[in-house]
N, C-alpha and C positions, 0 to 999 in steps of 0.2 A: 504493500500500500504506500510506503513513503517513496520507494523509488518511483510509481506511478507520480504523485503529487510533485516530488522531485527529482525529476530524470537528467539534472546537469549534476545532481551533487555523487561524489563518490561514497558512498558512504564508510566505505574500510575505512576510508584516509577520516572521517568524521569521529568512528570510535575510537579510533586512533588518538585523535587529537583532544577528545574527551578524558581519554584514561589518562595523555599526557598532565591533560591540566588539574585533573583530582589529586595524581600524585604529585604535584609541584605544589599543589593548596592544603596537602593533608600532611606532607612533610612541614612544608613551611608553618601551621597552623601547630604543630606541636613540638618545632623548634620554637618560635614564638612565644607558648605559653609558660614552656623551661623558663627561657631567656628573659622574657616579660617579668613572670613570678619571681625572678634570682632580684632584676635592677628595679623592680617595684619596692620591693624588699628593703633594698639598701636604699633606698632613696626616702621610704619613711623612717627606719628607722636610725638613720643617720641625723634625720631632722632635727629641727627645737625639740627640745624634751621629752624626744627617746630614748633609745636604752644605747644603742650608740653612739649618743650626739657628736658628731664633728664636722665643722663648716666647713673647713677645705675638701674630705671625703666626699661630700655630699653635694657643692659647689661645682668638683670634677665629673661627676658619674650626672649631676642634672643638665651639665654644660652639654655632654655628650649626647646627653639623651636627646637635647633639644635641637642641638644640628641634625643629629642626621634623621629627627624626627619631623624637619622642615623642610631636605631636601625633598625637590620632587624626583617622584620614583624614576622618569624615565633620565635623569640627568642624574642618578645614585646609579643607577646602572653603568654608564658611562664612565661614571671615578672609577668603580669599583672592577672596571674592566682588566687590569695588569694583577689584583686580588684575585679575581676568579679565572683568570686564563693558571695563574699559579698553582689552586686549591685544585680544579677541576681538568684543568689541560686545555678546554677549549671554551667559546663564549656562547657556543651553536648547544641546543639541546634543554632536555628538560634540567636536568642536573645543572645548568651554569648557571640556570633562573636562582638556584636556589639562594646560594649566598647575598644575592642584593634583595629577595625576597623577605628573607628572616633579617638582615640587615634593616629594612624598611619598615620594617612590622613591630619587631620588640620594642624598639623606643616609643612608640605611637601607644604600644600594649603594655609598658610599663607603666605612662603615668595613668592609664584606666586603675592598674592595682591599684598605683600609689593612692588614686583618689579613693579608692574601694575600702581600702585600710583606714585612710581619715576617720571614714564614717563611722569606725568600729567606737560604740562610747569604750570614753579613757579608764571608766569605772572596772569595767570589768579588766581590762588592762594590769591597772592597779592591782584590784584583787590576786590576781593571779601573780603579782610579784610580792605581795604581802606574806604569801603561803609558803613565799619560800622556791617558787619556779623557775628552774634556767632559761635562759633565752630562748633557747630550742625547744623546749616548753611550748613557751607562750608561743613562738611562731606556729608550733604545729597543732596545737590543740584549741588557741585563742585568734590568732590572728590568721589565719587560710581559712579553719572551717566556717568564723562570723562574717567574714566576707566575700562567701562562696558564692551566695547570690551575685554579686557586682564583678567578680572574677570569671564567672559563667557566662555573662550577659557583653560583658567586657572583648570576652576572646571570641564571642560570637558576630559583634560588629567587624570585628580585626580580619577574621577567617572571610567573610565576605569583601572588605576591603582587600584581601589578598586573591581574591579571584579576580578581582577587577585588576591588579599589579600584575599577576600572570599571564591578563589578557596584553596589557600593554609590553610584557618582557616577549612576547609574542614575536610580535611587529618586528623585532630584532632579532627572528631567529631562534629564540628559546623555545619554541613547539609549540603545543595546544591549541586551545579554539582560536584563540586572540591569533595564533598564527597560520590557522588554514583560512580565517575569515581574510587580514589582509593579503597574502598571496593567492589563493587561490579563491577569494570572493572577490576583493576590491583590487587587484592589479588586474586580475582576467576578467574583468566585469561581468562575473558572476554573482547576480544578486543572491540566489538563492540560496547558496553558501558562505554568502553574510547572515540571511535571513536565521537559516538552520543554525548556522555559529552563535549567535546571538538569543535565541530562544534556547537552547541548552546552559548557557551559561547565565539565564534568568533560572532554569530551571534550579540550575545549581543551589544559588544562591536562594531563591523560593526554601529550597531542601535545608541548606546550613539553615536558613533562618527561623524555620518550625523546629529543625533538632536542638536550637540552641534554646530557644519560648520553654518546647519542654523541660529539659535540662531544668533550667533557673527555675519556673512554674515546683519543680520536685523537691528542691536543697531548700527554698526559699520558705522560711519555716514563721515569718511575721506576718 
């Protein structure tokens, strides 16, 4: 039925490029949330009148966070061009999206933490160091599980923003829909392989965005 409806699109090269961009959005998506959850981390609790206060620690890891959290993606890819020809070998393929992908993503997904942990009240905080709790403690038992709602909902906007990064590391060669759309939809002016490229990766994104409702909707216990 769809090669009837669409008889210019190939469709091999379409699952193809489908599987390519799940797996460039589901690695990235769980590099991200590591890497997110580590520099969210440091980033509040380095803060005013946390348990590691230190201005220059916290001054450097925000400074960071905020360049490369403001370049745009398709010119982060570009610096980061002589990084990933060295990491991966080449700049072609699913695999060389990766590192300017999680590059792009944790910084943007850290300060979601960071702001997720603000909201945690300082009370229960407190508590929990009054009892006598190590850090490690309160991180794993106070501070991820009170803010699993906003850490959930967090990597859920991020994981969709990174489909849309994927499609644009595309255009350059990195694979996926973003890259059977512009070569083989918009250079060969074939529309209907923009059309189909482009309604799959709503679909995608439709999907991360109900799995993620659920998620939060489950842990989110207020």
């Amino acid at each position: 039925m769809l090669e009837q409806l669409f008889p210019e699109v190939k469709w091999e090269n379409v699952w193809e490029a489908t599987f390519e961009t799940l797996y460039m959005t589901g690695i990235s998506v769980l590099a991200t949330f590591i890497l997110g959850i580590i520099l969210g981390l440091l980033l509040f609790l380095t803060s005013k009148g946390n348990i590691w206060e230190n201005r220059f620690v916290n001054f450097i890891i925000s400074a960071a966070v905020n360049v490369f959290r403001s370049i745009p993606f398709i010119l982060l890819i570009i610096l980061l061009i002589p990084f990933t020809k060295a990491l991966v070998g080449s700049m072609l393929g699913a695999e060389a999206a990766l590192p300017a992908l999680i590059i792009g993503a944790a910084p943007f997904y850290a300060r979601m933490v960071e702001i997720g942990l603000r909201e945690i009240d300082k009370g229960v905080i407190e508590a929990a160091k009054s009892m006598g709790a190590s850090t490690f403690t309160i991180i794993t038992k106070v501070l991820l599980p009170e803010s699993m709602p906003a850490l959930a909902s967090g990597i859920t906007v991020t994981a969709i923003a990174l489909v849309g990064y994927s499609a644009m590391a595309g255009v350059i060669g990195a694979g996926g829909l973003g890259d059977l759309a512009y070569l083989e939809g918009f250079q060969r002016s074939n529309s209907q392989v923009t059309l189909v490229a482009t309604v799959l990766i709503l679909i995608i994104v439709f999907i991360i965005q109900f799995i993620g409702d659920q998620i939060t909707k489950r842990i989110d216990k207020r």
